[in-house]
Structure formats: structure tokens, C-alpha cells
N, CA, C and O of each residue as an XYZ file, in Angstrom:
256
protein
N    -102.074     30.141     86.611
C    -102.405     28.741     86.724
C    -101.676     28.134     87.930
O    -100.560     28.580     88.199
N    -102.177     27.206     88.641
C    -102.060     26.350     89.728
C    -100.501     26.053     89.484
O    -100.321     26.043     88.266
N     -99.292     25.806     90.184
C     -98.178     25.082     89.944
C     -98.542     23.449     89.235
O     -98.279     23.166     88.067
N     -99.136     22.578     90.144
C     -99.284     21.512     89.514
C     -99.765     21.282     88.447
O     -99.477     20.163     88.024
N    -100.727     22.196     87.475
C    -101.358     22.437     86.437
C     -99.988     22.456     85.293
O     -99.761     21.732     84.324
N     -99.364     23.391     85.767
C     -98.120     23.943     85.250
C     -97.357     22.943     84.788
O     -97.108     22.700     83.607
N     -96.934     22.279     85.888
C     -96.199     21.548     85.775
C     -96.488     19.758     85.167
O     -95.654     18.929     84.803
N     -97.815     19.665     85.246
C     -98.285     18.565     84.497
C     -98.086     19.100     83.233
O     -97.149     18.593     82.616
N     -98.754     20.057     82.628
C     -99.089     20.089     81.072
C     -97.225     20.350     80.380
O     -96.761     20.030     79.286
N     -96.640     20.961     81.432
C     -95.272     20.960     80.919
C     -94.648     19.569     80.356
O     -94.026     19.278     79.335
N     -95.118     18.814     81.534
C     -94.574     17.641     81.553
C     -94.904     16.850     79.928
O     -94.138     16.169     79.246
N     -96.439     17.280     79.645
C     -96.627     16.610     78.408
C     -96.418     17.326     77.248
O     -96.503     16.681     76.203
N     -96.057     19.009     77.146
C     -95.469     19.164     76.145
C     -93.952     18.459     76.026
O     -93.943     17.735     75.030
N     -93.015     18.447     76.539
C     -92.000     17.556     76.667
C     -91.987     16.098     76.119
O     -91.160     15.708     75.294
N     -93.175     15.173     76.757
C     -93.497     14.229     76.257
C     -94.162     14.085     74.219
O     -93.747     13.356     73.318
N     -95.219     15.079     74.221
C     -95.122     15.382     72.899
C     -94.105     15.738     71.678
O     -94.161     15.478     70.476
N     -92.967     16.576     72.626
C     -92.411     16.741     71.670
C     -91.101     15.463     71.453
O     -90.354     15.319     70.485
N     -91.155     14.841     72.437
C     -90.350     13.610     71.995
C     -90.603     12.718     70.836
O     -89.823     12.341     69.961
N     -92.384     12.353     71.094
C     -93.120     11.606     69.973
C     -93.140     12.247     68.689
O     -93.326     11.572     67.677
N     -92.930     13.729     68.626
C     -92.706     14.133     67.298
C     -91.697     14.226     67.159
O     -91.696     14.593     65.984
N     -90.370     14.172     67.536
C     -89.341     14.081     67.422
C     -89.047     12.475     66.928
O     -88.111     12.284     66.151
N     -89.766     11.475     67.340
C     -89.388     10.244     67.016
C     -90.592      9.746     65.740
O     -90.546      8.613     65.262
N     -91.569     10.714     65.331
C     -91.851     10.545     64.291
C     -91.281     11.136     62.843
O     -91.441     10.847     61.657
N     -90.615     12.011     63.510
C     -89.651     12.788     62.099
C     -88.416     11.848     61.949
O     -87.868     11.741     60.853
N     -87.983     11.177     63.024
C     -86.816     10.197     62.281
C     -87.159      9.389     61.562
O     -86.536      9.148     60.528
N     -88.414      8.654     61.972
C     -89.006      7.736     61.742
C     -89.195      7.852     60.344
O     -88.635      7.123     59.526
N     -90.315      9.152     59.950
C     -90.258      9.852     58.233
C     -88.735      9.731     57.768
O     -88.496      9.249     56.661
N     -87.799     10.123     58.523
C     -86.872     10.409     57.337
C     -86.265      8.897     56.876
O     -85.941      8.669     55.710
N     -86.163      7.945     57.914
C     -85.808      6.699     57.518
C     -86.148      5.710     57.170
O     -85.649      4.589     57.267
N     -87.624      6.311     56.445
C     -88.616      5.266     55.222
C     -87.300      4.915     53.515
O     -86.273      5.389     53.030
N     -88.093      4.031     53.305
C     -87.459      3.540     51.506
C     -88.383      4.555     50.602
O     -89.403      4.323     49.953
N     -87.790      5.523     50.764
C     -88.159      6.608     49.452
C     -88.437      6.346     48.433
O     -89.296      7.001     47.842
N     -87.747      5.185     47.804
C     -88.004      4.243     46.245
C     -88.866      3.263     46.348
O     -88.827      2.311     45.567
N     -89.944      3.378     47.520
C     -90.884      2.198     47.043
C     -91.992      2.703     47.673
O     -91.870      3.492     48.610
N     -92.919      2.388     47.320
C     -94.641      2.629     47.146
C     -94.806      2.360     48.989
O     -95.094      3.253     49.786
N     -94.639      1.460     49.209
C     -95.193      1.178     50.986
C     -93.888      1.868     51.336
O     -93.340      1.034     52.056
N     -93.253      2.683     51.261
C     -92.427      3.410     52.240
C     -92.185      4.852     52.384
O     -91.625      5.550     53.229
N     -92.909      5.105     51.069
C     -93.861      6.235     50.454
C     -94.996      6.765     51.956
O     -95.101      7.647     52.809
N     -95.574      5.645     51.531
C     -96.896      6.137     52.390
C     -96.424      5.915     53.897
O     -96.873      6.847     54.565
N     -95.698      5.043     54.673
C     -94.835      5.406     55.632
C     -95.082      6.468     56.140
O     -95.732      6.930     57.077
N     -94.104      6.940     54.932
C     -93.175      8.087     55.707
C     -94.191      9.281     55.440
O     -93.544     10.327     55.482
N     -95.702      9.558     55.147
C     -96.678     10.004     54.910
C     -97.501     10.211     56.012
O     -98.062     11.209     56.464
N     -97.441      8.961     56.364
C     -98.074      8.772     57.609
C     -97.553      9.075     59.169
O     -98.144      9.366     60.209
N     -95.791      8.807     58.721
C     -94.967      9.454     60.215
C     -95.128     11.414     59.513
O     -94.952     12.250     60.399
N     -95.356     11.851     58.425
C     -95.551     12.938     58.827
C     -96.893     13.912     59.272
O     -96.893     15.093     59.619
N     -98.139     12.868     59.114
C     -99.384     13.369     59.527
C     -99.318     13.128     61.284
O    -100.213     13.481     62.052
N     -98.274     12.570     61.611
C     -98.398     12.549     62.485
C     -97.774     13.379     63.789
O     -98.130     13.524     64.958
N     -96.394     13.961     62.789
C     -95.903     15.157     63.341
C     -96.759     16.323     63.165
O     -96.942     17.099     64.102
N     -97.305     16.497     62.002
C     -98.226     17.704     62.331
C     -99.213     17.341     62.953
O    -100.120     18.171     62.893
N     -99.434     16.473     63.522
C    -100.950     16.262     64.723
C    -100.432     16.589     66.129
O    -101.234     16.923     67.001
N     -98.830     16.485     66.433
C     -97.912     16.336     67.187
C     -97.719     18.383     67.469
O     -97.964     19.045     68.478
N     -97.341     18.703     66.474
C     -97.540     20.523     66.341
C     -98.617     20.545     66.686
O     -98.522     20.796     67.887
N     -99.413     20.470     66.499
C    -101.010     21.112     66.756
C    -101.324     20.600     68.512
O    -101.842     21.418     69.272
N    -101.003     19.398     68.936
C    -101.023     19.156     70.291
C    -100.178     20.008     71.077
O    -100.533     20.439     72.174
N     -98.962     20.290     70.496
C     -98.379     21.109     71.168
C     -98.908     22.469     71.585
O     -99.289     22.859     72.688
N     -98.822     23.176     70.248
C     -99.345     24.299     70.262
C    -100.837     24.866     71.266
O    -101.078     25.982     71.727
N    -101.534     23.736     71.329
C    -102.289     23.840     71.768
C    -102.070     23.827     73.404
O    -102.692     24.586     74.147
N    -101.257     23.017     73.790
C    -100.730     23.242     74.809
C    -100.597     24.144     75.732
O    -101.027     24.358     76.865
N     -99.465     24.916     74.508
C     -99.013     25.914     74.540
C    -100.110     27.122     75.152
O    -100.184     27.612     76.279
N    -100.856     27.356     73.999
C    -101.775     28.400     74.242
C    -102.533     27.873     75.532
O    -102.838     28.859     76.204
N    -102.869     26.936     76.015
C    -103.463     26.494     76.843
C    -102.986     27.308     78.633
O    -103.615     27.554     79.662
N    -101.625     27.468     78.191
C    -100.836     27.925     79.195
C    -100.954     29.295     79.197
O    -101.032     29.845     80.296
N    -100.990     30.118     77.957
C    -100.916     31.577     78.047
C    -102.282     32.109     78.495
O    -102.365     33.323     78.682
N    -103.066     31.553     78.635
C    -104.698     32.357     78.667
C    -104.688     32.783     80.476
O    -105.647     33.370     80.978
């Protein structure tokens, strides 16, 4: 692959993995004891695994 190719998609796995990194804090520092903080922290984790799967994809994007 092209350097600049390279080095863009690098750039946004990096960027991805920040946003999943700031959605797993995000999950862990919901109110566990209440119904809307429940689903919160439900929702910061559908969003880390959407966050894996962008990555990954990435990823493979690079090996082919």
C-alpha cells in the first residue's frame, strides 16, 4: 500500500481507538443502581464493540 494510504488509515485506527477508549470509561462510570444508567452504560458498550469492529476492519484492510 501507498505510504500515504498507510499512514492515513493509521492515523484513524489511533483515532478509533481513542473513541473506544473513551467509551469504556464512559461505560464504567454510569449509576449501576438505576434504570437510565443501566442503559447508558449499554449503550457506551454497543458502542465499543462498533469501535472493535471499525478497528479490526481497519486492520485487515491493511493486511490484504
Amino acid at each position: 500500500m501507498p505510504k500515504p494510504f498507510r499512514f492515513t488509515v493509521g492515523e484513524r485506527i489511533l483515532a478509533e481507538s481513542a473513541e473506544c477508549l473513551r467509551a469504556i470509561i464512559l461505560a464504567n462510570a454510569v449509576d449501576k443502581k438505576s434504570t437510565a444508567g443501566l442503559a447508558e452504560g449499554a449503550a457506551q458498550v454497543r458502542r465499543v464493540r462498533a469501535s472493535v469492529e471499525v478497528i479490526r476492519g481497519f486492520l485487515l484492510l491493511c493486511t490484504v
